[in-house]
N, C-alpha and C positions, 0 to 999 in steps of 0.2 A: 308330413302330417296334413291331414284333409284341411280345409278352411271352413271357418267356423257356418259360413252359408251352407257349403256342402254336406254338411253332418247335421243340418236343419231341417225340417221338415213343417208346415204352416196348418197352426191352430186358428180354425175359425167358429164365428157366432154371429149370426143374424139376431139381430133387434133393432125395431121402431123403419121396419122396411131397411137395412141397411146393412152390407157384410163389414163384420170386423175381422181383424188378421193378425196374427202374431207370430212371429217365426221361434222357434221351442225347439229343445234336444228331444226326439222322439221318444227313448225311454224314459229319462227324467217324467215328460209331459204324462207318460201313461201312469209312472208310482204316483205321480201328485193328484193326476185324477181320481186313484183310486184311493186317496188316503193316505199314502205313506208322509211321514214328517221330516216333506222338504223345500227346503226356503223355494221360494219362487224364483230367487237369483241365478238359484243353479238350475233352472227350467228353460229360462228365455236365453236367446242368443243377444237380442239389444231390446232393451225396454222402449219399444216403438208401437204403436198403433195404426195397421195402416187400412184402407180398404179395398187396396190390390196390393201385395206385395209383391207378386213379379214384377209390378209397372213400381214398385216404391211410390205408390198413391197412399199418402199419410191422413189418416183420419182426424176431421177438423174438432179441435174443441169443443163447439157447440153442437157436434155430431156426439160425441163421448159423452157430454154433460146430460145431452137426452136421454142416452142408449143406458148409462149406467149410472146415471146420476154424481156423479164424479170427475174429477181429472185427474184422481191421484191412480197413476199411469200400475204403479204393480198391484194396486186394487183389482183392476180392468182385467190386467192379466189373472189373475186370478181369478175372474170368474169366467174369462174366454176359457181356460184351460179347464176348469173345473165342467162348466155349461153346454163346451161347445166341441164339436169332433176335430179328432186329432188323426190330420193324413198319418198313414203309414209308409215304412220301407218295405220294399220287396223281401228284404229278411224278416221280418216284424212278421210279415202276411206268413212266409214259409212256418216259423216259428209254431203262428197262432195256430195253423190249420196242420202242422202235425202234432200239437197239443189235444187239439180236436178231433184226430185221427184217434188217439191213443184212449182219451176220452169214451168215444164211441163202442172200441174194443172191451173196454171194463165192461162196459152196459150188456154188452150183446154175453162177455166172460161169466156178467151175474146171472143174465135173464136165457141163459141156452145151454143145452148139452149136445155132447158127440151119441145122436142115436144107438150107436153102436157098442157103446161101453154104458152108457147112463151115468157118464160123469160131465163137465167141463171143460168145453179144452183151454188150454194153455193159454193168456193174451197174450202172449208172443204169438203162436200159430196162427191166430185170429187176426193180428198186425201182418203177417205175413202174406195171409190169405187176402183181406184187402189191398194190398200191393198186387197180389199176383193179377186179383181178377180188374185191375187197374180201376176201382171204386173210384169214382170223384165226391171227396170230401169237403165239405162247404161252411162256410161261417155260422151257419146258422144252431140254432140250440142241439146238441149231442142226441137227446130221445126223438126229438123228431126224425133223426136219420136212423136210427138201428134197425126198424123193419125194413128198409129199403135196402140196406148195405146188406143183412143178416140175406136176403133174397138175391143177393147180387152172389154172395161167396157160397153158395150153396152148389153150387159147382166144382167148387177149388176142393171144401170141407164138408164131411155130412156134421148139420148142425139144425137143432128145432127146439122151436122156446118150448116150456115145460113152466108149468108149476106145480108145484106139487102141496100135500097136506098131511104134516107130521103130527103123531102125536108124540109127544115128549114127553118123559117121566124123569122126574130130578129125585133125587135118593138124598139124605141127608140134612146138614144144617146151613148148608149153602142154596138153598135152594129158592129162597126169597131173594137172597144177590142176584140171581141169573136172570130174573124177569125181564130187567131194564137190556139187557143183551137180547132176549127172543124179541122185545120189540122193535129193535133195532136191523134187525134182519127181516123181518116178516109183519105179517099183522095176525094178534090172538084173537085166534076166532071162540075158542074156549079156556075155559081153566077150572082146575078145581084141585082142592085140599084133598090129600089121599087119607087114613085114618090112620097109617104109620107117619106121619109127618111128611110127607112128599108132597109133590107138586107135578098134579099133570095137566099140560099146556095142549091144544091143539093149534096148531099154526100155520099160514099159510106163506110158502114163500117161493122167490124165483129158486129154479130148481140149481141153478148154478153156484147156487149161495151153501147146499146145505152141509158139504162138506166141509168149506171154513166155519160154519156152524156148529158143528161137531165139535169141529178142534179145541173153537174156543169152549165151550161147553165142558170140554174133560179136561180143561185147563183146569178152569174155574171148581169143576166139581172134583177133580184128581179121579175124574170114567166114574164116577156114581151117577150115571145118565143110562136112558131106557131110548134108541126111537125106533118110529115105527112108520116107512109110508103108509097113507091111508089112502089115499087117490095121486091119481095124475093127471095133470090136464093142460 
């Protein structure tokens, strides 16, 4: 079994000009940062305060009393952990950044289609094809990278964002239910009451979208659904 240092990884916070340090189980530190409901105990590796922890430089009382107003030590941690960044493991970074590979594929699966069929391809194909064309995926927010990457696999896949504009006609007594769904997909650019009791929507949306759109739609309506491209762009 690892020792409990080595499965440690160091939570810091600067306040009042001064680094503070805690040494923390890496995952534990990140559910607690994010909220989940777990005691502090099972966060820290030893309830310590230091201001280098490689050197075991422990931070003075009247350092703490300043920085957080306190000495009650799992307070401190708490908000080092909560406040302040938490090193990762090389597994952690692998994890994040194929999270965020996968991430990026959805976006590019909703917002593009295969020119050549006028559908969607696969996010598997799409995962693939970022491997292939060896994309470098980065921590940073998932939209900011899809025209980058979407330019990068353009080589591997034919693939080109598209939006498009449906008009939608709903048939029947379901046809108020389904609103909250079209906005959910797109934005309505039009609507209006038909004089049989229908409902016809204009909607704009990514073009990769329109077929799980569909589906859901003839769930909901059991196919008393009308659509119609109107433009592409």
């Amino acid at each position: 079994m690892a020792k409990e240092s080595e499965r440690s990884v160091i939570a810091k916070l600067k306040r009042e000009g001064k680094n503070f340090e805690i040494l923390v189980y890496p995952e534990k530190a990140i559910e607690f940062k994010s909220g989940k409901p777990i005691s502090i105990n099972d966060v820290v590796v030893v309830e310590e305060i230091f201001t280098d922890s490689k050197k075991g430089l422990r931070a003075s009382e009247g350092d703490l009393e300043r920085a957080f107003g306190t000495l009650e030590k799992s307070e401190i941690c708490k908000t080092i952990v909560k406040s302040g960044d938490i090193q990762q493991t090389a597994d952690m970074l692998r994890k994040e950044l194929d999270e965020r590979r996968k991430q990026v594929a959805h976006l590019i699966h909703r917002s593009c289609i295969d020119p050549t069929t006028g559908k969607p391809h696969p996010q598997q194909r799409i995962e693939n094809a970022i491997n292939e064309a060896k994309v470098r995926i980065t921590d940073e927010d998932a939209e900011k990278q899809v025209k980058e990457v979407t330019d990068a696999i353009k080589r591997i896949i034919p693939i080109k964002f598209e939006t498009r504009v449906l008009s939608i006609t709903i048939h029947g007594p379901t046809a108020s239910k389904c609103f909250q769904t079209l906005k959910q997909y797109g934005t309505v650019t039009k609507e209006r009451w038909l004089n049989d009791g229908s409902l016809n929507v204009t909607l704009e949306i990514p073009a990769g979208l329109q077929e799980e759109l569909e589906i859901d739609l003839n769930r909901l309506t059991k196919g008393h659904i009308e659509t119609e491209i109107v433009e592409k762009r």
